[in-house]
C-alpha positions as CSV (number, residue, x, y, z in Angstrom):
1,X,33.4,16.9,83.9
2,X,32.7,18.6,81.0
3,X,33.8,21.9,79.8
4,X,29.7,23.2,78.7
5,X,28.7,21.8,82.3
6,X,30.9,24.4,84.1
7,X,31.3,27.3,82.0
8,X,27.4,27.7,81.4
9,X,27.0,28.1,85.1
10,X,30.1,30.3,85.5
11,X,28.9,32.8,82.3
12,X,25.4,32.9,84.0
13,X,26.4,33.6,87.3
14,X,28.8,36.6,85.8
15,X,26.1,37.4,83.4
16,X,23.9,38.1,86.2
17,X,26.1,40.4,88.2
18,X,26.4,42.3,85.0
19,X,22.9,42.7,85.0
20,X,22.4,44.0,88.5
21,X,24.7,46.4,88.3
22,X,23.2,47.5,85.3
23,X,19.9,47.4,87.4
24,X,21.4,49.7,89.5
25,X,22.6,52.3,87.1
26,X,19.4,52.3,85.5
27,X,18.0,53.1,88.9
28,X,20.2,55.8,89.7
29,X,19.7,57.8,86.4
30,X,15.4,56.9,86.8
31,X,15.8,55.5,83.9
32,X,16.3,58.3,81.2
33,X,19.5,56.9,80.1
34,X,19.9,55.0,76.8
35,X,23.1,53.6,77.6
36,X,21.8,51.4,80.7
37,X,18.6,50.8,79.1
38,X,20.1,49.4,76.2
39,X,22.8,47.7,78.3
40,X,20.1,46.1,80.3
41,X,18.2,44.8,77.3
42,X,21.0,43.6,75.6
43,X,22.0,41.7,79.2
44,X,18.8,40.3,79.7
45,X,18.3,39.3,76.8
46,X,21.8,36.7,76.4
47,X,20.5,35.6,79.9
48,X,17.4,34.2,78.9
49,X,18.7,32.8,75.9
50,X,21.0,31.0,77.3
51,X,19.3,30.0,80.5
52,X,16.7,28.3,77.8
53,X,19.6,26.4,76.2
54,X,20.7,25.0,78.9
55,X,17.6,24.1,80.6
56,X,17.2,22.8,76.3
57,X,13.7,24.6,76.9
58,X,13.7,25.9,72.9
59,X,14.0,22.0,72.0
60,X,11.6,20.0,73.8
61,X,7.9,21.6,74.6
62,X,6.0,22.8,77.3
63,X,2.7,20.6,76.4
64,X,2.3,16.5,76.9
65,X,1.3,15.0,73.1
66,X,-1.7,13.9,72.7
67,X,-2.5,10.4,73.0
68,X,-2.8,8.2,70.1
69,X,-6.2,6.2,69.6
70,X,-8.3,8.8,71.3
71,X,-11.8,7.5,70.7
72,X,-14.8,10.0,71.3
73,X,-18.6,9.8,70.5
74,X,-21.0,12.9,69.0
75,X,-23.6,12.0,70.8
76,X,-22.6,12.4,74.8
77,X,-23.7,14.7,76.9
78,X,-21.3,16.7,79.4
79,X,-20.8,13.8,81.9
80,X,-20.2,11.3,78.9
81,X,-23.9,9.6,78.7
82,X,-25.2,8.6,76.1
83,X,-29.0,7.8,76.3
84,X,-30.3,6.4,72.8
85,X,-33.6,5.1,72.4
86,X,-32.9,1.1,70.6
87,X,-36.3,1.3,68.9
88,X,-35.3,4.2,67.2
89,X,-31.3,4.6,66.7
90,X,-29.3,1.6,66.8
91,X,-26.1,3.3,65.8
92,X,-23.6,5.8,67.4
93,X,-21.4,7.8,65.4
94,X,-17.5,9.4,66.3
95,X,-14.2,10.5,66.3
96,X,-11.2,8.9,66.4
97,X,-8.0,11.4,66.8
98,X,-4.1,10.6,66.5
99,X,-5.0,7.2,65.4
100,X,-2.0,4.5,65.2
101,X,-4.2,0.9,65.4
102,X,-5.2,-0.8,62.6
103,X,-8.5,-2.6,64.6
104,X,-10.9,-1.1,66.7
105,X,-13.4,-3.0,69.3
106,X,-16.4,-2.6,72.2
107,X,-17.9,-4.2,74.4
108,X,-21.5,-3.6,76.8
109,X,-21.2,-4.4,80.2
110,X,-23.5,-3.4,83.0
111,X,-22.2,-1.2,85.5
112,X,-20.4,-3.5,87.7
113,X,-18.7,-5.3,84.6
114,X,-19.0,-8.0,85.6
115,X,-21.4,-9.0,82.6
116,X,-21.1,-8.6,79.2
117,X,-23.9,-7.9,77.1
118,X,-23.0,-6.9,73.4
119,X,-19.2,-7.2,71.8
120,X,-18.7,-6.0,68.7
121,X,-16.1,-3.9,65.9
122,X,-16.2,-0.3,65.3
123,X,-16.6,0.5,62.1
124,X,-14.6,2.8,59.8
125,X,-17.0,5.2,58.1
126,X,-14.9,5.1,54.4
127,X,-14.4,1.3,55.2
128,X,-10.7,1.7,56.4
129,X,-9.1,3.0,59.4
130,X,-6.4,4.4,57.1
131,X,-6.8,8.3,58.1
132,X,-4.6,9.9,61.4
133,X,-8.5,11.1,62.3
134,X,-10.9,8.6,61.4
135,X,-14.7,9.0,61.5
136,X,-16.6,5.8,63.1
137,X,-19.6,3.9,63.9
138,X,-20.6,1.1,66.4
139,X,-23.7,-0.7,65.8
140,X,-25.4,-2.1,69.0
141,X,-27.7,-4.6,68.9
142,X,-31.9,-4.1,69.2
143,X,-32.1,-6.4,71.5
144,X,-30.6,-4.6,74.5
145,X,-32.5,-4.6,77.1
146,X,-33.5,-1.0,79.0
147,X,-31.1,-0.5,81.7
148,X,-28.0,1.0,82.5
149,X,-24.7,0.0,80.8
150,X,-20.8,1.1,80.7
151,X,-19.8,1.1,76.8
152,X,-16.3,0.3,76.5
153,X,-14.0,1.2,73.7
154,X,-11.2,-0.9,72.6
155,X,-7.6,0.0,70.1
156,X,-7.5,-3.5,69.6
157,X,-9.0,-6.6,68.1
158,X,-12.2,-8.3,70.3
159,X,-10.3,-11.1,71.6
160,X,-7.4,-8.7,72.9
161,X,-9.6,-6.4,74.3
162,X,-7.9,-5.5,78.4
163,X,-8.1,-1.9,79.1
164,X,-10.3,0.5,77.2
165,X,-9.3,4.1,75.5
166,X,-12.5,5.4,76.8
167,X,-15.8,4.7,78.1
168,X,-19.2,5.7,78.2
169,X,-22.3,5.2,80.3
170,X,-24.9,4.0,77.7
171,X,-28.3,4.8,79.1
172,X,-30.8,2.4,76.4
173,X,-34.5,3.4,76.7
174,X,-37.4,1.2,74.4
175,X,-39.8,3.8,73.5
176,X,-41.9,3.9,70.5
């Protein structure tokens, strides 16, 4: 066993004791005297510094990262939908945050994916995905049919594409 294993403990647990009788001399004077006051702060203070050292609380952090490759469109709605008109706007524009790929991909399916309609790059907007954020654009093709889709986004090449980073439901309407 080591030596930091049992003496943290140990100094807590005496640490704490200190505390409470502290607690209770604070009580006993209602708390008008400097002298437990200050002895209290000065003992709860060492206690929560070094109850966060050894749960090593100050070194690693409260929040998950962020995942890398975090692909998002501009033009979704609140349920991710995107409903473009084909005769109109062939090409959807995004986001891509903490990016660590090098190649990009989608694919159209319909909603049971079981087919696959459209596969494709997305585009860097500069020309490069070279940037941690990188601004993108997929172009889809005019010759969608209307109907109902699931837009998949890929951090890999077309023919590796296995799981997507995110997904859409691509409503395409022909109107003129």
């Amino acid at each position: 066993m080591n030596i930091k294993n049992v003496s943290a403990p140990i100094l807590i647990i005496g640490l704490s004791i200190a505390f409470a009788i502290v607690v209770v001399g604070v009580y006993i004077t209602k708390g008008k005297s400097k002298f437990w006051i200050s002895k209290k702060m000065l003992i709860g203070s060492i206690l929560l510094s070094l109850t966060s050292v050894v749960n090593q609380s100050c070194i690693t952090s409260c929040y998950d990262p962020a995942q890398p490759n975090q692909i998002v469109l501009d033009s979704t709605d609140y349920s991710s939908t995107i409903i473009i008109n084909i005769n109109e706007k062939t090409k959807l524009t995004g986001i891509i945050y903490a990016r660590e790929s090098k190649e990009f991909s989608f694919n159209v399916t319909n909603l049971l994916k079981t087919d696959t309609f459209q596969v494709g790059n997305i585009i860097p907007s500069d020309g490069k995905f070279d940037e941690n954020t990188e601004d993108f654009y997929i172009e889809l093709s005019k010759d969608l049919p209307a109907n109902e889709y699931i837009l998949n986004l890929y951090d890999r090449k077309q023919a590796e594409q296995v799981n997507p980073v995110s997904a859409y439901r691509l409503s395409v309407q022909h109107e003129d």
